[in-house]
N, C-alpha and C positions, 0 to 999 in steps of 0.2 A: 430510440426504443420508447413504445408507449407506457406509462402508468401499469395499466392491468398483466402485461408482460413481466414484466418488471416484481412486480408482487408474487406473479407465478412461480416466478423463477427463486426467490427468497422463500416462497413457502415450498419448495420440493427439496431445497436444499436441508431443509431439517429434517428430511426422510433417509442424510447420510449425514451419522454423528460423527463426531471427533474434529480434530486439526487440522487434516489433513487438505491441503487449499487443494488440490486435483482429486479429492473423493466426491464422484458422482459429480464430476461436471461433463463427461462424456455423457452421461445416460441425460440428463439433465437437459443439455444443449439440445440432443439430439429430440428429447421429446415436445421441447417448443421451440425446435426449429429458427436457436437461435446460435451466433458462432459461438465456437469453443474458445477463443483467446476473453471474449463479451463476458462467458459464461464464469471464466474464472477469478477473471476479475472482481467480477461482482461475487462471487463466493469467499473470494479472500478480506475485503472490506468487509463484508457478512459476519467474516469469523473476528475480523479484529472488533467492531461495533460491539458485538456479541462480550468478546471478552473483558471490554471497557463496563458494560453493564454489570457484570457478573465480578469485578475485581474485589470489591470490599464483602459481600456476600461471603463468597471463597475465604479471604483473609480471616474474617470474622470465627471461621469456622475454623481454621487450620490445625488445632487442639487436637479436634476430632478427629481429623484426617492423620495428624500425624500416628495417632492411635492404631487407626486402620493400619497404615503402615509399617508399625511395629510388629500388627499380628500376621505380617505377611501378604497383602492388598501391597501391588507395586502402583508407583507413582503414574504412570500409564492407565492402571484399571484404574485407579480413583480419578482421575481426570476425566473419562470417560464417561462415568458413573455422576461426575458433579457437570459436568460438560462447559471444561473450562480447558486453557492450555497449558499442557502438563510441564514446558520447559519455565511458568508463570508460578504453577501448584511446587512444585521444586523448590525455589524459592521460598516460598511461604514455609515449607518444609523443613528446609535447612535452615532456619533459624529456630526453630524449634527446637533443632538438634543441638543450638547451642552455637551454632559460627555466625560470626558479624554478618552484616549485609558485606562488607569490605571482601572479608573471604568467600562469602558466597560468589560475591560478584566473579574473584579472580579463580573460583573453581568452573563456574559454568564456561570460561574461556579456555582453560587448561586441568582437565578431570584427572588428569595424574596426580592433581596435588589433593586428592582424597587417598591417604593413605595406611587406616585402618580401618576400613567398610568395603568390603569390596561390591559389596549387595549393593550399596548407594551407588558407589563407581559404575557398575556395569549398566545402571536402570540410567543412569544420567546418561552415559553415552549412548544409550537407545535412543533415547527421545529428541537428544541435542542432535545424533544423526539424520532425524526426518523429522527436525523440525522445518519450517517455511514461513516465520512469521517472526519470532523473538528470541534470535541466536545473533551475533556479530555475523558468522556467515550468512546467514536469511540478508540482515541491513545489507552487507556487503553485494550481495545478488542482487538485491532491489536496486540500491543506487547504481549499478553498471546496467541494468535493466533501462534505465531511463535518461544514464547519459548515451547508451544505442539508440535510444530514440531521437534525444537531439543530433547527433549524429547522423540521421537520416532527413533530418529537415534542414542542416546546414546543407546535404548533398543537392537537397531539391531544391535551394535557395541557389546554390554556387550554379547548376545546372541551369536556372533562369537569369543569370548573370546580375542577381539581386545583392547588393554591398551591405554588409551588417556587421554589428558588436555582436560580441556573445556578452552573456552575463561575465565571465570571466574575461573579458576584455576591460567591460565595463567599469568590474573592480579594482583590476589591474592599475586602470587610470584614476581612479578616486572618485568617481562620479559618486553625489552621493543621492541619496533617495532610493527608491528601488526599482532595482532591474530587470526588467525580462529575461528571459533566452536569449533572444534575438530582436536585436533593435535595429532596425531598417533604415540606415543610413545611406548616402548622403537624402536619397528619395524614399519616399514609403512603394510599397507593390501593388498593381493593379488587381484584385481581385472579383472578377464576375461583378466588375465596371465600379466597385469602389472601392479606396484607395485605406492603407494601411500602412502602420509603423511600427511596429514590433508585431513577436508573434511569443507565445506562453505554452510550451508542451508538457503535458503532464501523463504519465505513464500507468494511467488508472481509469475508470469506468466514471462518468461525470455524471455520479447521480446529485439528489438535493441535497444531501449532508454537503458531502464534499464541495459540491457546489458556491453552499453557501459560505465555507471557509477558505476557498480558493479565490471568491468574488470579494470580502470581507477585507483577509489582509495582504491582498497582492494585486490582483486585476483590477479591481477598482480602483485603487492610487500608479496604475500602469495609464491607465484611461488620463487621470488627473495629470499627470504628467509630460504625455507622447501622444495620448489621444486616441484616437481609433485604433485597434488591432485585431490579433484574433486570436482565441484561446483553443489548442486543439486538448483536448480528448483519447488519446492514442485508442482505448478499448472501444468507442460510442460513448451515447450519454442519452439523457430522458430527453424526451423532446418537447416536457414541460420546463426544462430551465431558464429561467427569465438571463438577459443579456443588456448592459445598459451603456453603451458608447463600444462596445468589439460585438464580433461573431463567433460565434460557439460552431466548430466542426471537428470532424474525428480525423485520423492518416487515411480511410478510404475515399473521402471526400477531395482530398489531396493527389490524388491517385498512387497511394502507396497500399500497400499487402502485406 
């Protein structure tokens, strides 16, 4: 995806507020004609970037908020209204109210153990139920999210009769330093005539942020120590990302769907 694309699709997204990682990525997709799995990806980083900028902002304020809350402003509308994520404004909230981080923490897991609010009870289970980003179930969804993906590149690997460690092999044996996904043993694989030894799947849209964090503390010291690879991309990725000893391709390049 080029640059200019890329910008389009980050400024239409603020034309659909809230948390919601699937709001307005059909309309969105569809008006620059770019995929929907592309589109959401990038709007779900969007929203987490967004709320990393806005966290101390939000905190700083939470007095206020909880105020609002008091006069009846649910936790949802003032999220809305600050355009931050309301299972994050919660938090901030509930310490206001008086309960530890400790108890906050083991309430957003288990909301029965609010048991003289019912008003707080019901608003928490709103929001913890569609939430998509910052619940144990959202982590939980992400991380099976992305071990289907290696899962799909061990198939494509077994299928070319390609021999490899997984990271969890890796571990397994003590190997130490860090490990890819998949390390291409005993041979590296021939790829469109040059050769490779590991491969790095990651289950997200490879723009320049991420880029720069995923090159930083993992694919660069993969390079350092195995050598050439290739880093996929599951969603796409910019097609300015610079690349220095592997190849930057997504699962369509792959011939996967």
């Amino acid at each position: 995806m080029d640059l200019d694309t890329y910008y389009n699709l980050i400024e239409e997204m603020g034309n659909y507020p809230g948390y919601g990682v699937h709001s307005g990525v059909e309309e969105v997709a569809k008006k620059l004609n770019q995929p929907y799995d592309s589109t959401r990806a990038i709007r779900s980083q969007y929203l987490q970037r967004k709320s990393i900028k806005n966290h101390y902002k939000v905190k700083d304020k939470a007095g206020l908020y909880y105020k609002e809350w008091q006069k009846g402003k649910s936790i949802a509308e003032i999220a809305l209204d600050v355009d931050f994520p309301p299972v994050l404004l919660a938090n901030f909230l509930m310490l206001k109210m008086r309960f530890s981080k400790k108890k906050t923490k083991e309430i957003m897991k288990n909301t029965n153990l609010v048991k003289k609010n019912k008003r707080l009870k019901d608003e928490l289970d709103e929001i913890l139920g569609r939430d998509e980003l910052y619940t144990l179930r959202s982590h939980d969804k992400q991380s099976a999210e992305g071990n289907r993906r290696e899962d799909r590149i061990a198939e494509w690997l077994d299928k070319k009769d390609i021999k490899y460690f997984t990271e969890n092999d890796l571990r397994a044996k003590t190997i130490e330093g860090k490990t890819p996904d998949f390390l291409l043993v005993p041979k590296p694989i021939d790829w469109h005539g040059d050769k490779y030894n590991w491969i790095e799947s990651k289950a997200s849209f490879g723009d320049e942020y991420i880029h720069r964090k995923n090159h930083g503390k993992q694919v660069s010291k993969y390079v350092e120590l195995y050598g050439q690879g290739i880093l996929v991309y599951w969603y796409g990725y910019l097609d300015v990302l610079k690349s220095r000893g592997y190849t930057i391709i997504d699962r369509r390049e792959m011939g996967m769907e």
